[in-house]
C-alpha positions in Angstrom: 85.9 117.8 106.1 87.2 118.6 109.7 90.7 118.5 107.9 89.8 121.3 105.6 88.4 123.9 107.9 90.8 123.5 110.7 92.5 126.9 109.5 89.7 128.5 109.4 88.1 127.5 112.2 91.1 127.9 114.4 91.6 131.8 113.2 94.9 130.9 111.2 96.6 129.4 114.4 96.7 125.8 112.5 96.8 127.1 109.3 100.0 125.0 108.3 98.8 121.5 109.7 96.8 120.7 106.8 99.6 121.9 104.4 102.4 119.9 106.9 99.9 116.6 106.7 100.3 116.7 102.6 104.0 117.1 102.6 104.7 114.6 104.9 102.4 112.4 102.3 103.6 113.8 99.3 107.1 115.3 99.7 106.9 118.1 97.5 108.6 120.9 98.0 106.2 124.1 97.5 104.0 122.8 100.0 106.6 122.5 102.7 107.2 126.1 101.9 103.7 126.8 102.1 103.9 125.3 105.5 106.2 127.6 106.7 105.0 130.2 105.2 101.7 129.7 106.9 103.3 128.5 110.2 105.8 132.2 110.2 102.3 133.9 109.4 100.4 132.1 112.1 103.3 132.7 114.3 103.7 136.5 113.5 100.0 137.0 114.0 99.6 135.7 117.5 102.8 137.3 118.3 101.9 141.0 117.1 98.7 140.0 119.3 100.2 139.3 122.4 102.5 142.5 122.3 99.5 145.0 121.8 99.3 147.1 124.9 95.2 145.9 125.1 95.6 142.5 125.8 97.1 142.9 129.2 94.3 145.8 130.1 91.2 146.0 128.7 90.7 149.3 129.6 93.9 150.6 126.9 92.8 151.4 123.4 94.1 148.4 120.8 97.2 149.5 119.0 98.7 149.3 115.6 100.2 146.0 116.7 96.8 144.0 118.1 95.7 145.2 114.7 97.8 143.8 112.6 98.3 140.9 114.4 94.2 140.3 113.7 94.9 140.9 109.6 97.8 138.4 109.5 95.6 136.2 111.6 92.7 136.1 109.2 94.7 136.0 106.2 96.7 132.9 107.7 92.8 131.5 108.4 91.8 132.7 104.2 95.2 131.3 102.5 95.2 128.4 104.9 91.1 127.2 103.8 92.0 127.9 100.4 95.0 125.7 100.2 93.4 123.1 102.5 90.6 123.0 100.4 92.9 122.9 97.4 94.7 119.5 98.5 92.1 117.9 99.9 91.1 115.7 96.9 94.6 115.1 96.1 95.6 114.1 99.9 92.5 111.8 100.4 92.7 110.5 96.8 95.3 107.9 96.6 94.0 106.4 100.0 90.6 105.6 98.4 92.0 105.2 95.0 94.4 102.1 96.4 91.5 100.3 98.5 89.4 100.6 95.6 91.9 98.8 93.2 92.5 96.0 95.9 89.7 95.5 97.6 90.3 95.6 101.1 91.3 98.5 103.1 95.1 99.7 103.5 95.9 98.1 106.9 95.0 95.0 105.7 96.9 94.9 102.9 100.0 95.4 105.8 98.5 92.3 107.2 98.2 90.3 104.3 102.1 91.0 103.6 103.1 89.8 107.2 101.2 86.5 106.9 102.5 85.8 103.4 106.1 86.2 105.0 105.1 84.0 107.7 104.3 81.6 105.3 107.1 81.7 103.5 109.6 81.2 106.7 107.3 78.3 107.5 107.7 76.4 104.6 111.4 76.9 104.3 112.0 75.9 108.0 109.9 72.7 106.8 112.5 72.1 103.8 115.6 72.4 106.0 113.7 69.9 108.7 113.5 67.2 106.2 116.7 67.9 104.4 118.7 67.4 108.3 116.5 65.6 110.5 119.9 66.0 113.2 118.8 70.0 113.0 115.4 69.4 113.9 116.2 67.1 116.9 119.2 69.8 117.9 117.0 72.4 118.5 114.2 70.9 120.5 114.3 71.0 124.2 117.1 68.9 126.0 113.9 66.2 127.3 113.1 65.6 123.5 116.2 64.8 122.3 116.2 61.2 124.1 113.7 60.3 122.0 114.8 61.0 118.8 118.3 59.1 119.6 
């Protein structure tokens, strides 16, 4: 849920991590436009803030440029929770949707794959030890080899 309100509850300043998260999982590309779109908007909004004459002395009246600033912030924050909100279901689906089908969760299916590798190397290294038994006793240490002689 944290995921879905992070634009909104950081005022629009990480309005396009959500966004950037589901294009870096989905590669499509209208949502790595709505990532920068959302990331120039956040950018523009704290920029117009910082350059109004209030924010360096309180005292001043807030200008045209603090004031903006705060609309492009909040629309970032509204178009940001909408589209987070939007691709939530679809980011998070296919995660549970896999470890649903197989049963385990998704790092252990990474797991699963190493050992079945590891397997496989074993048993060939075990077919190439009986076909040349000279292999085997090559590539043991040097006080082994005696042995086998």
């Amino acid at each position: 849920m944290w995921w879905a309100l992070m634009p909104i509850i950081s005022g629009g300043a990480l309005a396009w991590v959500p966004t950037l998260h589901a294009w870096v999982k989905f590669r499509r590309r209208d949502l790595l436009y709505w990532t920068l779109v959302l990331g120039c908007l956040s950018a523009l909004a704290y920029l117009f803030i910082s350059l109004d004459p209030s924010s360096n002395n309180p005292e001043e009246e807030s200008g045209v440029a603090g004031a903006v600033g705060t609309v492009l912030a909040l629309a970032g924050a509204v178009c940001g929770g909408v589209q987070s909100f939007r691709l939530r279901p679809k980011v998070f689906a296919l995660s549970r949707i896999r470890t649903e089908s197989v049963g385990v969760d998704s790092n252990s299916d990474a797991a699963l794959a190493g050992v079945e590798r590891a397997r496989t190397r074993r048993a060939e290294a075990r077919s190439i030890a009986k076909q040349d038994l000279r292999r085997t006793v090559d590539a043991r240490p040097v006080g082994l080899r005696e042995r086998f002689k």
